[in-house]
N, C-alpha and C positions, 0 to 999 in steps of 0.2 A: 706677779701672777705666775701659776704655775704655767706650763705649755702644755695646749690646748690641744685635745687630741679630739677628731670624729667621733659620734658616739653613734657612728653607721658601722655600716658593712666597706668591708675592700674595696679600694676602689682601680680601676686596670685603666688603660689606653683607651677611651672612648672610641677609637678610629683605627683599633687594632686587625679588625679584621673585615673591615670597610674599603673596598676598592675605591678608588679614584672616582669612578661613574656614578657611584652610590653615592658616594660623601657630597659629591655637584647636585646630583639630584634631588637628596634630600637639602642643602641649604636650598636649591633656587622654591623645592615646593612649602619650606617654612617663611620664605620672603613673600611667597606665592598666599597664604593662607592668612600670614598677618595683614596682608594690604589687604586682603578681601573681607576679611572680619573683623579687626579691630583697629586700623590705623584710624578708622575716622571717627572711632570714638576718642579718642586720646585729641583734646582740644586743648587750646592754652587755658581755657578758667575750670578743667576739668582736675577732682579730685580724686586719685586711683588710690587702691587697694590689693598690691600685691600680697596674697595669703597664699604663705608656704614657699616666699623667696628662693629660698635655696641658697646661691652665692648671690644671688643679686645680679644675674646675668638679663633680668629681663629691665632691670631702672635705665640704661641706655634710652630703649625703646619706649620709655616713658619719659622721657626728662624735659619735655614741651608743656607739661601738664603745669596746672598750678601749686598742686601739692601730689604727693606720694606718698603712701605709708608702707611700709615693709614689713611683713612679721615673716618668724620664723623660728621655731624653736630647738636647732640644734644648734649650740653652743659656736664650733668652730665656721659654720655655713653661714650664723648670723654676725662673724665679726667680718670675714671674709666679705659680707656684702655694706657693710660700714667702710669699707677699705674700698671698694668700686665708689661708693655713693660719696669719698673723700674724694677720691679721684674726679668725681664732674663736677664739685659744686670747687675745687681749683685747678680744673679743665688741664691735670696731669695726664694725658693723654699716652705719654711714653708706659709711665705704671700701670697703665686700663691694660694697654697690648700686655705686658709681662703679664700680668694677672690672669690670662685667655690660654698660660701655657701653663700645663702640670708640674713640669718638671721647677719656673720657679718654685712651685707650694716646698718642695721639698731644702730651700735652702735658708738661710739665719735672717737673710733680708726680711723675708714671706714671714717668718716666727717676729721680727721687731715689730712688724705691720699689725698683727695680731694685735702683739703687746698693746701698741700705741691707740687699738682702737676700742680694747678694754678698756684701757684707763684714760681714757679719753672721747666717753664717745660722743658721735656726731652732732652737732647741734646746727640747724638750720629751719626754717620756716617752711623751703620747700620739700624736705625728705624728714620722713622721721623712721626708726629703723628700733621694732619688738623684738626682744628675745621671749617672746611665747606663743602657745597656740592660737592658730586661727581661727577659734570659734570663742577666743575670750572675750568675756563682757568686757574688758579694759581698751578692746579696741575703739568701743563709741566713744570715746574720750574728745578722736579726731573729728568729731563729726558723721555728718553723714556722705556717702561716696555719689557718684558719678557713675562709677565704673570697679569691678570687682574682678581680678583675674586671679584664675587659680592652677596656674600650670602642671599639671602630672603628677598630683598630691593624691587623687580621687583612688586611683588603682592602688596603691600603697597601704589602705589605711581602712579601717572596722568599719561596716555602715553604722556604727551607734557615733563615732566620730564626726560622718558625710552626714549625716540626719541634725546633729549640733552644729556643725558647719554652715548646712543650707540654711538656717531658721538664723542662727548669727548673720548670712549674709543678707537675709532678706529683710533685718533688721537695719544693719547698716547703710544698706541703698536708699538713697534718695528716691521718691515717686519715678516709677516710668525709668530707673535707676538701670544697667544692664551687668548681667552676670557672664563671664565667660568661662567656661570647662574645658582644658586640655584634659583627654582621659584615652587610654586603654579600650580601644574595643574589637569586639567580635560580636557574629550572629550567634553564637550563645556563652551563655554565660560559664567562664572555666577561670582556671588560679595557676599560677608557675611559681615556683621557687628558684632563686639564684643566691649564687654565694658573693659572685663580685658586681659592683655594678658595671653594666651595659657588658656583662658578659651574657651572651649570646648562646650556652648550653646549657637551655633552660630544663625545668624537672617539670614535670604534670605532679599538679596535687591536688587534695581535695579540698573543696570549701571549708570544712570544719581544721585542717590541716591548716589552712589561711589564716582564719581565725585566732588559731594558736599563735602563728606567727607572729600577729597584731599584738597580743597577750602577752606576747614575752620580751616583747620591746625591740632596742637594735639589734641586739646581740644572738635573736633567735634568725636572725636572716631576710634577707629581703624577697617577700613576696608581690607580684603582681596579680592583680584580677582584673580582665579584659569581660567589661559590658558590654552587652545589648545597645543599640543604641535606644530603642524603646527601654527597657530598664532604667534606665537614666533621668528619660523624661518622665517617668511615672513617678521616681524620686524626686524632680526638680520641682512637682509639681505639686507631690503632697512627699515630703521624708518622710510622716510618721502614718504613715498609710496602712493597716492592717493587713492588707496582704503580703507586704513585705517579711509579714514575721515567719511565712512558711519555707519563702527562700533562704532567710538568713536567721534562723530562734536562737544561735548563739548571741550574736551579736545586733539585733531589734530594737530600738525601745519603744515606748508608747507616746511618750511625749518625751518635751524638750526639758531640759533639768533649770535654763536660761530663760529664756525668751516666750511671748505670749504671742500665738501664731493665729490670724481670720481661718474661717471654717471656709477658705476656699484656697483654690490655686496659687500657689506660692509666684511659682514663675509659668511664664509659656515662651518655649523657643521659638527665636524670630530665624534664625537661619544657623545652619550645620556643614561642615564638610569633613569628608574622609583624605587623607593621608597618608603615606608612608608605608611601604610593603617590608615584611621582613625578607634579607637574604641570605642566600649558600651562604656558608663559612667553610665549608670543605675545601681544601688546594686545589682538589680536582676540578670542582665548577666553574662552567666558562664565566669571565667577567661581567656583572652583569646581569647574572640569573636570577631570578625573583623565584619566592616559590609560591604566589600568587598570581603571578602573572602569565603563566601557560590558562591557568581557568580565564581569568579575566579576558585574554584574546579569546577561548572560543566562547566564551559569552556575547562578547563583541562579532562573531563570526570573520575571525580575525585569523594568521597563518599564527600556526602556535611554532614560535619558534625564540630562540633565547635573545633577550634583551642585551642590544649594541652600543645605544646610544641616550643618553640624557634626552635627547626631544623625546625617541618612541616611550620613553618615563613617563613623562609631562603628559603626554598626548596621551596612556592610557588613563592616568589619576584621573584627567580632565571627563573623561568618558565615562569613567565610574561616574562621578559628582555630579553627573547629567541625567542620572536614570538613580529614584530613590531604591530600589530594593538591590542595585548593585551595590550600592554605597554601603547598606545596614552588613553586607557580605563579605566585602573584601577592602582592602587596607586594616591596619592597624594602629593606625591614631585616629582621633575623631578632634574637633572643636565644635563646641558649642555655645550658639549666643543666646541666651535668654532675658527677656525682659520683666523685670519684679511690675507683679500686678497688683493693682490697687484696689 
């Protein structure tokens, strides 16, 4: 096999310009959000459905289940995560840690690993591991799921995509089955362009500019689009809803090209929470400084002044997440649990 190259965009130091206080904060509120929303669906006779893998960074967090399905369609992300899912099912625990640092990817070991899981891939009862999309009919192969998670694919990608995606998952879920959405949001609906990932100077662009992006594949660049959190649920609720065509007529469809969808409510969200502020990346700004979080104190009627410490973090999320129209306002990740209605 030839050696496998990303068929993404650049990719830089995910914690390059991440203080010490951010990086704590954000791990303890991603510990914070999965125990509150999904650890207790992940059971031992549960059947998960991770769409849009990635490396395989979240099978860890599932590996109590009783099966896991993996998809993922880019080439070196879905071998990358055959090489974690080798690592638990023979509890190599040393190669999990290497595989957690970038700088392995870039040496001949990381390229054998590759090799070895091309030509050889994973076979096991509890994991099984797609190289394709997440809205293919080949995923009902596995049955039907328990649990669907879809981590930070939604901002990425065309709503004619998310509209075949929701109707495949609502497919795949078992009765009363639940959906979870990591996604991108804001109080209104806008698009960024970036050249490397989790770089940080980001471009304002336009919807139809997004579009384009989606259209031209990796190699036109990685766009995000931060929803509504109401947009989402209007989507979750019916994808091929006709007013959707006025926000989005590039990218709309009428119906699903797969799947045969009830004349009602797809899903209804059982519960939500916001997350995660963006911050300074200037040298100049004091460690710490959020640039949501001066509003969110006087929202709170709170002393506006710059963020010191990982508690005053926690303690304002927490405060958002307490009051719904703070929440639809400020942070910029959301999760959502939705439950497939029958």
């Amino acid at each position: 096999m030839a050696k496998v190259t990303a068929t993404v965009y650049d990719t830089i130091d995910p914690y390059q310009w991440v203080t010490d206080i951010a990086h704590q904060a954000w791990k303890t509120r991603d510990r914070e959000v999965w125990a509150n929303n999904i650890q207790d669906l992940i059971t031992p006779d549960a059947v998960i459905l991770d769409a849009g893998c990635g490396l395989g960074r979240l099978l860890p967090r599932f590996w109590q289940a009783k099966k896991i399905v993996l998809v993922e369609p880019d080439r070196k992300r879905f071998l990358h995560a055959s090489v974690v899912a080798n690592c638990l099912l023979n509890s190599d625990e040393e190669l999990l840690e290497k595989l957690k640092d970038d700088g392995f990817w870039q040496t001949q070991e990381y390229e054998n690993l590759l090799q070895a899981a091309y030509t050889s891939p994973v076979k096991s009862d509890k994991v099984h591991l797609l190289n394709d999309v997440m809205q293919s009919p080949a995923i009902g192969q596995y049955g039907k799921f328990d649990l669907i998670v879809c981590s930070h694919i939604f901002e990425h990608i065309s709503l004619d995509i998310i509209q075949e995606s929701i109707a495949a998952f609502y497919d795949f879920l078992k009765p009363n089955g639940s959906l979870v959405i990591f996604a991108c949001k804001s109080p209104t609906l806008y698009h960024v362009r970036l050249t490397k990932e989790f770089d940080h100077q980001n471009i304002l662009i336009t919807r139809s500019e997004f579009a384009e992006i989606c259209q031209g594949g990796p190699n036109a660049g990685l766009g995000i689009r931060y929803l509504p959190f109401d947009l989402l649920q209007t989507i979750l609720a019916n994808p091929f809803n006709p007013s959707l065509q006025e926000t989005f007529p590039e990218e709309f469809k009428s119906e699903s090209a797969y799947y045969q969808l009830p004349n009602q409510p797809l899903f209804t969200i059982k519960q939500w929470e916001a997350y995660h502020s963006e911050f300074y990346t200037h040298k100049t700004q004091n460690v710490g400084t959020y640039i949501e979080y001066p509003q969110i104190q006087a929202r709170l009627y709170r002393p506006i002044k710059p963020i010191e410490s990982v508690a005053e973090i926690l303690d304002l999320e927490h405060h958002v997440n307490q009051n719904e129209t703070l929440k639809k306002m400020h942070l910029i990740d959301m999760v959502v649990v939705a439950n497939k209605n029958e």
